[in-house]
N, CA, C and O atoms as CSV, one atom per row, in Angstrom:
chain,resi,resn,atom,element,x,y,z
A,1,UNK,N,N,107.422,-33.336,73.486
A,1,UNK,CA,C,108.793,-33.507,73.938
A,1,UNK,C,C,109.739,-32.742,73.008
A,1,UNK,O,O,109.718,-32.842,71.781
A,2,UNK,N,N,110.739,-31.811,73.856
A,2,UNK,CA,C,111.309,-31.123,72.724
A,2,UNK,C,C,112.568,-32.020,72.685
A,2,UNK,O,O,113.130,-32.595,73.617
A,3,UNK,N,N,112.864,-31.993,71.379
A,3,UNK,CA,C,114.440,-32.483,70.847
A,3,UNK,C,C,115.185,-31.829,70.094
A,3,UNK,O,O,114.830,-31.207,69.093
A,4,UNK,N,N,116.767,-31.973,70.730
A,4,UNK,CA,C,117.812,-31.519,70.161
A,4,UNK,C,C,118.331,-31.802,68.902
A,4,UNK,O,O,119.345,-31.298,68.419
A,5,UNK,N,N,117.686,-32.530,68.447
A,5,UNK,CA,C,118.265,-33.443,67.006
A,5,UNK,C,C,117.260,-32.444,66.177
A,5,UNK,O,O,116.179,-31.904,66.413
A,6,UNK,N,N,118.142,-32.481,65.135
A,6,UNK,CA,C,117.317,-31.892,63.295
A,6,UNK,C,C,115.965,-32.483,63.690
A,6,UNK,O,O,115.920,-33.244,64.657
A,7,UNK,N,N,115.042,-32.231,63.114
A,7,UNK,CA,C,114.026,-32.650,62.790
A,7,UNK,C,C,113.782,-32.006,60.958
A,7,UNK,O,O,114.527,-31.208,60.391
A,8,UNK,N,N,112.556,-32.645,60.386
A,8,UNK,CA,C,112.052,-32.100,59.468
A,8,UNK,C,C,111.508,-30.735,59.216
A,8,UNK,O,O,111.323,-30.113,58.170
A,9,UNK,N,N,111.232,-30.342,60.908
A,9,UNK,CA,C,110.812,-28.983,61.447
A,9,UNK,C,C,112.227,-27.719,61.357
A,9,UNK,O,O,112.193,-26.527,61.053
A,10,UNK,N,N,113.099,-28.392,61.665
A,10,UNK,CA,C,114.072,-27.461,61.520
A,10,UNK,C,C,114.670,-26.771,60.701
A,10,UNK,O,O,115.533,-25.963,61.042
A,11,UNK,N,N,114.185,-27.043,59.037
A,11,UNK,CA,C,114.000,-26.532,58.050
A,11,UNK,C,C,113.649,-25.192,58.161
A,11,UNK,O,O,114.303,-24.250,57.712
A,12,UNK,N,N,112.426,-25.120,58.872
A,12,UNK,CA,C,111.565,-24.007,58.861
A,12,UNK,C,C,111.793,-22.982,59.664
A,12,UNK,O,O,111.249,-21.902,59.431
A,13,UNK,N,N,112.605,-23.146,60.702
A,13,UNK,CA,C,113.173,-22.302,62.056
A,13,UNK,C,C,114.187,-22.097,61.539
A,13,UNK,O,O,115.056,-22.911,61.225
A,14,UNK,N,N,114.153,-20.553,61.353
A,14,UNK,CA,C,116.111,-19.928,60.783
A,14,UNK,C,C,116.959,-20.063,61.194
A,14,UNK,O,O,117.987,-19.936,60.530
A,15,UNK,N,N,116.999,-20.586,63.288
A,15,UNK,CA,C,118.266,-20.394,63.489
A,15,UNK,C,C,118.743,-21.670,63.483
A,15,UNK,O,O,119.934,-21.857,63.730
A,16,UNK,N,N,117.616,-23.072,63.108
A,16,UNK,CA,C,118.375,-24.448,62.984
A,16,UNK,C,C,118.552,-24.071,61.387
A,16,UNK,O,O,119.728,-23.942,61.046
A,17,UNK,N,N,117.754,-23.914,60.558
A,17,UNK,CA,C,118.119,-24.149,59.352
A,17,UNK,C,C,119.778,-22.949,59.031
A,17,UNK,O,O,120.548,-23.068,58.078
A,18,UNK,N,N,119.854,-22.149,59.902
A,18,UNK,CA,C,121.394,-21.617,59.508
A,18,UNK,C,C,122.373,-22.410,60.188
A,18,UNK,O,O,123.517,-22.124,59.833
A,19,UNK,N,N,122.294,-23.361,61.094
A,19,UNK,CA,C,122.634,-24.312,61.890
A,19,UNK,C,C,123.050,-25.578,60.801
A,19,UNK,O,O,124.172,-26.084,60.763
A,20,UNK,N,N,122.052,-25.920,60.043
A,20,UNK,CA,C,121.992,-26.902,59.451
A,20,UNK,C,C,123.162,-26.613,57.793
A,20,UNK,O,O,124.216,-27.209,57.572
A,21,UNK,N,N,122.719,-25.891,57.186
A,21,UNK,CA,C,124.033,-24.849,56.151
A,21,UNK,C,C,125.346,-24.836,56.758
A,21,UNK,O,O,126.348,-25.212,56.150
A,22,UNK,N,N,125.357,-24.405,57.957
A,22,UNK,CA,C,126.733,-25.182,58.851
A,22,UNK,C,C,127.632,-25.772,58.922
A,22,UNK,O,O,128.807,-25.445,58.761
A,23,UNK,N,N,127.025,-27.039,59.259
A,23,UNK,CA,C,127.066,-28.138,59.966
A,23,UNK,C,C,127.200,-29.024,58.454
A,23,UNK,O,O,128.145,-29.811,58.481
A,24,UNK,N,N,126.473,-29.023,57.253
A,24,UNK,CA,C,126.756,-29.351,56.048
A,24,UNK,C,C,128.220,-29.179,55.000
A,24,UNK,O,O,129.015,-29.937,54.444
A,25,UNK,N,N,127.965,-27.461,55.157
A,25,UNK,CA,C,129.298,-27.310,54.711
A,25,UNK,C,C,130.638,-27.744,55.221
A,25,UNK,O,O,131.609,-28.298,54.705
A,26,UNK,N,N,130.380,-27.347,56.277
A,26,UNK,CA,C,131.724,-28.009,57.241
A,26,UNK,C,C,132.212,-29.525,57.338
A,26,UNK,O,O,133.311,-30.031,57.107
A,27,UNK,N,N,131.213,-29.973,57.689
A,27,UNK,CA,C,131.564,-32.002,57.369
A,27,UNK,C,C,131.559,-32.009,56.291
A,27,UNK,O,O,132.031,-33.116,56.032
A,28,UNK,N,N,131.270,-31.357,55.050
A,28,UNK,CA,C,131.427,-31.913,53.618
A,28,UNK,C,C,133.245,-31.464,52.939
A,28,UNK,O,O,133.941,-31.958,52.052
A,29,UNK,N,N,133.448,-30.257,53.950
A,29,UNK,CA,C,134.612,-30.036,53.478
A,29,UNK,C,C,135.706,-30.078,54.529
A,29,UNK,O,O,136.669,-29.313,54.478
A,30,UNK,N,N,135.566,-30.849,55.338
A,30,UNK,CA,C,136.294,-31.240,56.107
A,30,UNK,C,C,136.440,-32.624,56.453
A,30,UNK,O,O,137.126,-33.092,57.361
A,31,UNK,N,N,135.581,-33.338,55.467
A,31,UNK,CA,C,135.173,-35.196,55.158
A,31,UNK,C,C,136.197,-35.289,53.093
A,31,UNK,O,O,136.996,-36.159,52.748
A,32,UNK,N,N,135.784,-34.270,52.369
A,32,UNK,CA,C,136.244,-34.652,51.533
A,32,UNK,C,C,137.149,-33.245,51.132
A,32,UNK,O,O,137.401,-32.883,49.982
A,33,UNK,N,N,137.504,-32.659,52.201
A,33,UNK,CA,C,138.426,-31.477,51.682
A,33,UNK,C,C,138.350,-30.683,49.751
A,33,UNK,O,O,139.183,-30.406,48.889
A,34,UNK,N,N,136.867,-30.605,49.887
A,34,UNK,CA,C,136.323,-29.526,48.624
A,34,UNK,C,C,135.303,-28.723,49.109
A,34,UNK,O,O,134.480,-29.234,49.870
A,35,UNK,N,N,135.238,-27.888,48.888
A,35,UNK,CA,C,134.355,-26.661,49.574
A,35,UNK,C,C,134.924,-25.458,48.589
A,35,UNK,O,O,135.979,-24.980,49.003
A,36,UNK,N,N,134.426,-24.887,47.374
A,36,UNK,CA,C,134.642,-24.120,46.498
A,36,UNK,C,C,133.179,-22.992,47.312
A,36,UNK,O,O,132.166,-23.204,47.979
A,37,UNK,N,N,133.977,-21.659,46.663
A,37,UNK,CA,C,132.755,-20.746,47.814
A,37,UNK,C,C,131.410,-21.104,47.157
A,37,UNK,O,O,130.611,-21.367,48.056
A,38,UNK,N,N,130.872,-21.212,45.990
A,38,UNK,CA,C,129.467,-21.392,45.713
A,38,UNK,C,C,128.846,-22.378,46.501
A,38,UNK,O,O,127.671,-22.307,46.862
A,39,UNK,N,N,129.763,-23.473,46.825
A,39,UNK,CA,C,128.790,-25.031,47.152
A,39,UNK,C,C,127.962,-23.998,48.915
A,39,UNK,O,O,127.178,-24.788,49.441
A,40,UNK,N,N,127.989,-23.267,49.352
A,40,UNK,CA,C,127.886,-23.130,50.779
A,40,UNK,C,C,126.301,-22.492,50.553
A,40,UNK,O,O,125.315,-22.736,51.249
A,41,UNK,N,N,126.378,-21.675,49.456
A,41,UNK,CA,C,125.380,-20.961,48.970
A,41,UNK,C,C,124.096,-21.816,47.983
A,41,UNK,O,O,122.996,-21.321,47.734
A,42,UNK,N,N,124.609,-23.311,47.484
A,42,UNK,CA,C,124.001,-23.902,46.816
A,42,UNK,C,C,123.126,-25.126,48.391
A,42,UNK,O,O,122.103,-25.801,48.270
A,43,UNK,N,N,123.839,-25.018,49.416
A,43,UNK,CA,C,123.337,-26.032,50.707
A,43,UNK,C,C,122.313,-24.866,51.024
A,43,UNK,O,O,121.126,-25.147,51.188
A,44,UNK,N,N,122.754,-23.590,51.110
A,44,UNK,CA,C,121.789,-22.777,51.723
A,44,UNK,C,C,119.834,-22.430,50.958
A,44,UNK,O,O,118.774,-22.103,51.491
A,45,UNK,N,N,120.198,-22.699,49.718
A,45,UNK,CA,C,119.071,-22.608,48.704
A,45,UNK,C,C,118.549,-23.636,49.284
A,45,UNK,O,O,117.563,-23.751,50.011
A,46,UNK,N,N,119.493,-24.551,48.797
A,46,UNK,CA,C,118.554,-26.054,48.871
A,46,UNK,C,C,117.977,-25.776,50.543
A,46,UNK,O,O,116.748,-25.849,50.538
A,47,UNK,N,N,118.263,-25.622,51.272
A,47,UNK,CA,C,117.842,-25.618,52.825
A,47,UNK,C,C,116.093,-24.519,52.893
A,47,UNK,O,O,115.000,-24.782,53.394
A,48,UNK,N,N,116.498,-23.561,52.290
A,48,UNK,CA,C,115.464,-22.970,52.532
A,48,UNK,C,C,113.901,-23.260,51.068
A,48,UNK,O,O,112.700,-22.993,51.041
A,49,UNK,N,N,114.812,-23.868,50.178
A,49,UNK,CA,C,113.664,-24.685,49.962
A,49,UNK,C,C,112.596,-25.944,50.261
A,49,UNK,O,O,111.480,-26.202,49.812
A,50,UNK,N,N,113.422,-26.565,51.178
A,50,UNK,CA,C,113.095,-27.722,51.937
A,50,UNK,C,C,112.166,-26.795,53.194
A,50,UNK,O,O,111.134,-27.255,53.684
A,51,UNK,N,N,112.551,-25.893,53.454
A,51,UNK,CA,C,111.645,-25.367,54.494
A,51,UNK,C,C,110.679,-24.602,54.028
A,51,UNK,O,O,109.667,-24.572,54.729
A,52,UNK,N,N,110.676,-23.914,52.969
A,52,UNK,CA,C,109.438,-23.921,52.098
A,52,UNK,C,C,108.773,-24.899,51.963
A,52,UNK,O,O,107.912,-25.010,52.835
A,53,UNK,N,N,108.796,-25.626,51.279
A,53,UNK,CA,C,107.838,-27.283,50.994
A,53,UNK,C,C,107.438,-27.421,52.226
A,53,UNK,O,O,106.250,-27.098,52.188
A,54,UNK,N,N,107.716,-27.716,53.334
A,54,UNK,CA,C,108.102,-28.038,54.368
A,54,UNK,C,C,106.981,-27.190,55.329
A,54,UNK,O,O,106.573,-27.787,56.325
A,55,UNK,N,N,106.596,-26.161,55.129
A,55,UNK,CA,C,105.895,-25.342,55.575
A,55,UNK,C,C,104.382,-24.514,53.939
A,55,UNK,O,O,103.680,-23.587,53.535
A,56,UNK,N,N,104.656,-25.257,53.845
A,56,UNK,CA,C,103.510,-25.629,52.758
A,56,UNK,C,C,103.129,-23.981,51.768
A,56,UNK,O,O,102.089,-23.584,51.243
A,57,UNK,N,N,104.493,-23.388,51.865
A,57,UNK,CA,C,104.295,-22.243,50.850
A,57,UNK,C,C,103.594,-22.474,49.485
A,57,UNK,O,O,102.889,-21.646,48.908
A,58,UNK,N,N,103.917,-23.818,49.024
A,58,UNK,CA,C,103.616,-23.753,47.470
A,58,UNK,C,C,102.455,-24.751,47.240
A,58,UNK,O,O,102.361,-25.467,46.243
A,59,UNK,N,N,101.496,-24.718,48.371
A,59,UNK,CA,C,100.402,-25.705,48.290
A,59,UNK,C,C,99.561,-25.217,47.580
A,59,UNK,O,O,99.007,-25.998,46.806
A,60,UNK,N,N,99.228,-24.083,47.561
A,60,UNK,CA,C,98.106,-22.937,46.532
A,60,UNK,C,C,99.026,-23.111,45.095
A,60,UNK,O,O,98.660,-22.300,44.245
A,61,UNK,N,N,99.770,-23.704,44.799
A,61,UNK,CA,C,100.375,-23.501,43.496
A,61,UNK,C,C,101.803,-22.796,43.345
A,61,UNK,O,O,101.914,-21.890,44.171
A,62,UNK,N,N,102.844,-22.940,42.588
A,62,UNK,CA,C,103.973,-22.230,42.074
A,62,UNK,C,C,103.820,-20.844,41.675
A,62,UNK,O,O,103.391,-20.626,40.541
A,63,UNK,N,N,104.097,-19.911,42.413
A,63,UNK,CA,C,104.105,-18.407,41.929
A,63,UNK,C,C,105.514,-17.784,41.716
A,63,UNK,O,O,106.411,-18.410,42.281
A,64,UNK,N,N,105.978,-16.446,40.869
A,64,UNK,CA,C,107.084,-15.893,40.933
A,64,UNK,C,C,107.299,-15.301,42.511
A,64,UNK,O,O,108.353,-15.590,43.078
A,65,UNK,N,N,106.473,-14.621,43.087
A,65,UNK,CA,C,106.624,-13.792,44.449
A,65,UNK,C,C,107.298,-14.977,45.263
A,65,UNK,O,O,108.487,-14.950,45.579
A,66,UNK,N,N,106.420,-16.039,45.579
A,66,UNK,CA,C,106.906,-16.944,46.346
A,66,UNK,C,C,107.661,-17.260,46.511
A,66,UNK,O,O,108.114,-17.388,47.648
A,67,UNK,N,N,108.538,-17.733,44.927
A,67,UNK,CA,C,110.127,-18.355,44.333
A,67,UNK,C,C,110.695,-17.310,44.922
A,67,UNK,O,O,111.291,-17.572,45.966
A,68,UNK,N,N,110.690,-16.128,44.544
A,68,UNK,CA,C,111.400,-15.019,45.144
A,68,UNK,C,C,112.156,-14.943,46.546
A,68,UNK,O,O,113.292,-14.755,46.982
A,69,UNK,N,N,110.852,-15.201,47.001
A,69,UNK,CA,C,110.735,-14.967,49.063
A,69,UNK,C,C,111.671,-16.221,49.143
A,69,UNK,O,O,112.803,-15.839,49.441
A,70,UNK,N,N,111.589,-17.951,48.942
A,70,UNK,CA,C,112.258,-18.327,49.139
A,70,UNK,C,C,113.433,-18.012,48.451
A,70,UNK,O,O,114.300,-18.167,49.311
A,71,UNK,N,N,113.970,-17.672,47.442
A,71,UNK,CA,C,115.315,-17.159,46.591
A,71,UNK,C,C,115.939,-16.261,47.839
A,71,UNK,O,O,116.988,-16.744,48.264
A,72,UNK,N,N,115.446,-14.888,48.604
A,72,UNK,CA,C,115.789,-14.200,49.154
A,72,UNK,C,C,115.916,-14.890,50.320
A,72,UNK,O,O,116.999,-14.715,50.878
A,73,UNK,N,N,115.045,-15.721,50.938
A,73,UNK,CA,C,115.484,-16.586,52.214
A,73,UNK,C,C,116.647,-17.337,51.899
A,73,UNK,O,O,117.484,-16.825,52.643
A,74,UNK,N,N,117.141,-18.108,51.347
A,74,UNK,CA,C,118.301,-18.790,51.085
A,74,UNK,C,C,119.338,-17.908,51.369
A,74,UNK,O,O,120.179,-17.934,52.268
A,75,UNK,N,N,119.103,-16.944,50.252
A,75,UNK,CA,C,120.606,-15.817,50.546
A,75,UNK,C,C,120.946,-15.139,52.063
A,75,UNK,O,O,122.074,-15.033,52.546
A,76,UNK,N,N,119.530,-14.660,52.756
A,76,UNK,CA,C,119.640,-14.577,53.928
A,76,UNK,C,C,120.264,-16.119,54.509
A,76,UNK,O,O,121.333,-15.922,55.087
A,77,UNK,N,N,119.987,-17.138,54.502
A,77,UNK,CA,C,120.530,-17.913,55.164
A,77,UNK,C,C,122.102,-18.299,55.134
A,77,UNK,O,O,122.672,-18.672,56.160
A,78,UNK,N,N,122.846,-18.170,53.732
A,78,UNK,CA,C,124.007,-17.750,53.626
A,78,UNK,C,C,124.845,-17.144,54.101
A,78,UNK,O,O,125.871,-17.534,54.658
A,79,UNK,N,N,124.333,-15.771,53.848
A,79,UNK,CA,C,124.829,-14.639,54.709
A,79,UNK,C,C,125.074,-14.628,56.130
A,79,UNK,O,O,126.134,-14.446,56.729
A,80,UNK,N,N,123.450,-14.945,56.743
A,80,UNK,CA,C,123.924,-15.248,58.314
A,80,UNK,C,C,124.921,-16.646,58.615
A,80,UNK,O,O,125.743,-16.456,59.511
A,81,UNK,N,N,124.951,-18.252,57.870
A,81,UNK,CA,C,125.693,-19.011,58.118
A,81,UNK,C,C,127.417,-18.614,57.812
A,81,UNK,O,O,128.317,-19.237,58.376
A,82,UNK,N,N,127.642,-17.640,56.967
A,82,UNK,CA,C,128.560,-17.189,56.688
A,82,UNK,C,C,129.537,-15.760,57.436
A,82,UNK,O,O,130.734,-15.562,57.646
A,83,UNK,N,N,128.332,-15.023,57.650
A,83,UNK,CA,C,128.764,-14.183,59.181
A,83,UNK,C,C,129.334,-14.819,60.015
A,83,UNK,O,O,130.515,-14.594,60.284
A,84,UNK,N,N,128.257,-16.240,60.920
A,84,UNK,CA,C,128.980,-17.003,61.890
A,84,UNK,C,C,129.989,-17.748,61.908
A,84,UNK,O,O,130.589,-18.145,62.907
A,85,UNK,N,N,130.276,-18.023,60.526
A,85,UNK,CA,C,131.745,-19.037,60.514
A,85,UNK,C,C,132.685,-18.128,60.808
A,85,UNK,O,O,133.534,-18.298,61.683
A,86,UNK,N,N,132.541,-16.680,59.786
A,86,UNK,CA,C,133.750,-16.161,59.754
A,86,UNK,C,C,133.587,-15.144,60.946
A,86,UNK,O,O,134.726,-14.681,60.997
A,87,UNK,N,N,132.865,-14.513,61.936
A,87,UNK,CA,C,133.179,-13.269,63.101
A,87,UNK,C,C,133.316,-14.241,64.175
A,87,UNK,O,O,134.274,-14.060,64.926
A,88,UNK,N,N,132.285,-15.591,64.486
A,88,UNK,CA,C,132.255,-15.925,66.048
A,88,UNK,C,C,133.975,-16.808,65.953
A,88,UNK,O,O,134.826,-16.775,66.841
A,89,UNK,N,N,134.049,-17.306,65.035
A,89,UNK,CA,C,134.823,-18.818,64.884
A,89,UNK,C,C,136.628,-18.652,64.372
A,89,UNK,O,O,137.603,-19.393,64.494
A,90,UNK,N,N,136.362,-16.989,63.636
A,90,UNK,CA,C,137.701,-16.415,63.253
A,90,UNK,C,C,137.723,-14.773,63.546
A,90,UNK,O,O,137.899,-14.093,62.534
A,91,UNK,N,N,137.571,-14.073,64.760
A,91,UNK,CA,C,136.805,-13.028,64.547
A,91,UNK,C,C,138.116,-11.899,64.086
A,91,UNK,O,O,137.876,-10.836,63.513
A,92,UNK,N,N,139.629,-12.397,64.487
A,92,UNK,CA,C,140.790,-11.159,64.203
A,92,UNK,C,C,140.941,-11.427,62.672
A,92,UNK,O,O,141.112,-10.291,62.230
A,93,UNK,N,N,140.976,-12.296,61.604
A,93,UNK,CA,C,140.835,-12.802,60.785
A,93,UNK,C,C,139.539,-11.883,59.940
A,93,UNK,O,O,139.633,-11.377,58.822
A,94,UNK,N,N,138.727,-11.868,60.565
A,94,UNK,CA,C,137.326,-11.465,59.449
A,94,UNK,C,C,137.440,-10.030,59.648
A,94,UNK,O,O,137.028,-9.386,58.683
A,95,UNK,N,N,138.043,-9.090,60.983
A,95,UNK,CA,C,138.061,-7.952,60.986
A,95,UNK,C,C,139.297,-7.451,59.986
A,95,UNK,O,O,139.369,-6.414,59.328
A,96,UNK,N,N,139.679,-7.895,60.033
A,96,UNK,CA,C,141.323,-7.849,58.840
A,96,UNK,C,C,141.094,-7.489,57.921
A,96,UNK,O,O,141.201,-6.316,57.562
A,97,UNK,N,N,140.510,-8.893,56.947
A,97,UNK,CA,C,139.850,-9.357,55.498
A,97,UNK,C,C,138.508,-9.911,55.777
A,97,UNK,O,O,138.212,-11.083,56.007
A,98,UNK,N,N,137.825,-8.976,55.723
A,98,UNK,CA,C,136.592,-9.656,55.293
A,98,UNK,C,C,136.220,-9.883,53.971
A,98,UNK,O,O,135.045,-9.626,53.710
A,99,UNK,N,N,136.968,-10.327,53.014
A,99,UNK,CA,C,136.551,-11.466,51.476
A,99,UNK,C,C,136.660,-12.280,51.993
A,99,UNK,O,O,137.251,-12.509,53.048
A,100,UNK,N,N,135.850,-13.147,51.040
A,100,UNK,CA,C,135.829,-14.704,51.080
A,100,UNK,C,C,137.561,-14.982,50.794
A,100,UNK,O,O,138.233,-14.322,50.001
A,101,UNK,N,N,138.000,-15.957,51.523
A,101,UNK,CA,C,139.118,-16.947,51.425
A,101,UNK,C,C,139.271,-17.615,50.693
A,101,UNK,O,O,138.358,-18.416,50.897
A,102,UNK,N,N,140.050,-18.121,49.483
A,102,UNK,CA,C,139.864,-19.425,48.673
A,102,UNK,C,C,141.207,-20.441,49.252
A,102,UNK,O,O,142.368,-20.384,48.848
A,103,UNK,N,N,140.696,-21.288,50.226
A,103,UNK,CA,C,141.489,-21.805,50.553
A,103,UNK,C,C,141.511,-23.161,49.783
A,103,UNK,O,O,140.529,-23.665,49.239
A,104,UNK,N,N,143.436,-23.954,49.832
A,104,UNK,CA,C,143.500,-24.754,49.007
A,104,UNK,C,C,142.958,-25.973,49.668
A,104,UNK,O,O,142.792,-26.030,50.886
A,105,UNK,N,N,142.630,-27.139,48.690
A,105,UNK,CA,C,141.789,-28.423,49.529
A,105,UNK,C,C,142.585,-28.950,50.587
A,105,UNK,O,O,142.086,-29.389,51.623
A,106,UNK,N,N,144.433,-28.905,50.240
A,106,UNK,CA,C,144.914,-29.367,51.563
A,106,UNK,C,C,145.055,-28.794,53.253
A,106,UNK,O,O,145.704,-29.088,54.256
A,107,UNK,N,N,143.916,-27.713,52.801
A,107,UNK,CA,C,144.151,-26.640,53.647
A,107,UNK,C,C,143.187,-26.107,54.361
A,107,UNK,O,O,143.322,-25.271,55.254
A,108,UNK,N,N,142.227,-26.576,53.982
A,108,UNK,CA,C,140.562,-27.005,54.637
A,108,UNK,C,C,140.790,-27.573,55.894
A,108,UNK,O,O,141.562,-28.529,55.971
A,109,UNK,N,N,140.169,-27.078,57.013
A,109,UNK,CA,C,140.090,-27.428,58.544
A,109,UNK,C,C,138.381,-27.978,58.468
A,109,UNK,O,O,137.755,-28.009,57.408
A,110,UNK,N,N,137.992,-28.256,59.375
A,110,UNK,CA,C,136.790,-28.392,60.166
A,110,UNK,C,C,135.985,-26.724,60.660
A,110,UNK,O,O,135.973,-26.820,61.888
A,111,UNK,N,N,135.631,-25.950,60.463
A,111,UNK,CA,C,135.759,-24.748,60.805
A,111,UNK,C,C,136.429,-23.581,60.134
A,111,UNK,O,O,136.607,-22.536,60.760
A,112,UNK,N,N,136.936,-23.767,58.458
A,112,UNK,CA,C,137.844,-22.985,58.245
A,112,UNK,C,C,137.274,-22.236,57.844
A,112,UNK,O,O,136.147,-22.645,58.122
A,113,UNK,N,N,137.081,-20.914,57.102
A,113,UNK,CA,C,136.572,-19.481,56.213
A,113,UNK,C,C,135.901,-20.389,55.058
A,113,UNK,O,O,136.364,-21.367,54.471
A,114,UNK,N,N,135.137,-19.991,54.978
A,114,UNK,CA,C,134.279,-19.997,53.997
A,114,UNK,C,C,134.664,-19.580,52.596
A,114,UNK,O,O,133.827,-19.598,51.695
């Protein structure tokens, strides 16, 4: 039976786990209006390490290559969760300025720039 809800599986599938980096950042900074640009990039690590474990990369043991691949998956996951906030969700905005925004905490939306 397929389901729409997260699963533990969705870790491992890029386009929930960039889904999930999301959906994190956004309720976290739109629940407690703080969202500094690193925290988006620190959900995205953590995400693609959970889908590592998760998919049993490090069952043969802890290697540098491995750490790597997931290190470089995270950032990919960033990048793409961070593309989609800012082209689908603000797209005259990101063609403008594309830097990151430092917006102030009273000034945090549900959806705002990253």
């Amino acid at each position: 039976m397929q389901s729409d809800w997260f699963t533990l599986g969705s870790f491992a599938v890029f386009a929930s786990a960039t889904s999930i980096v999301m959906v994190l950042v956004n309720v976290i900074r739109h629940v407690f209006g703080w969202g500094p640009r690193w925290f988006g990039l620190l959900v995205a690590l953590g995400v693609a390490v959970v889908g590592a474990v998760y998919t049993g990369i490090f069952e043969e043991g802890f290697d540098l290559p491995k750490a790597v691949i997931v290190l470089l998956n995270g950032f990919l996951l960033y990048a793409t969760a961070f593309g989609v906030q800012n082209v689908a969700i603000h797209p005259i905005a990101a063609m403008r300025d594309p830097t990151l925004l430092q917006a102030s905490p009273s000034r945090l939306r549900f959806g705002s720039r990253w």
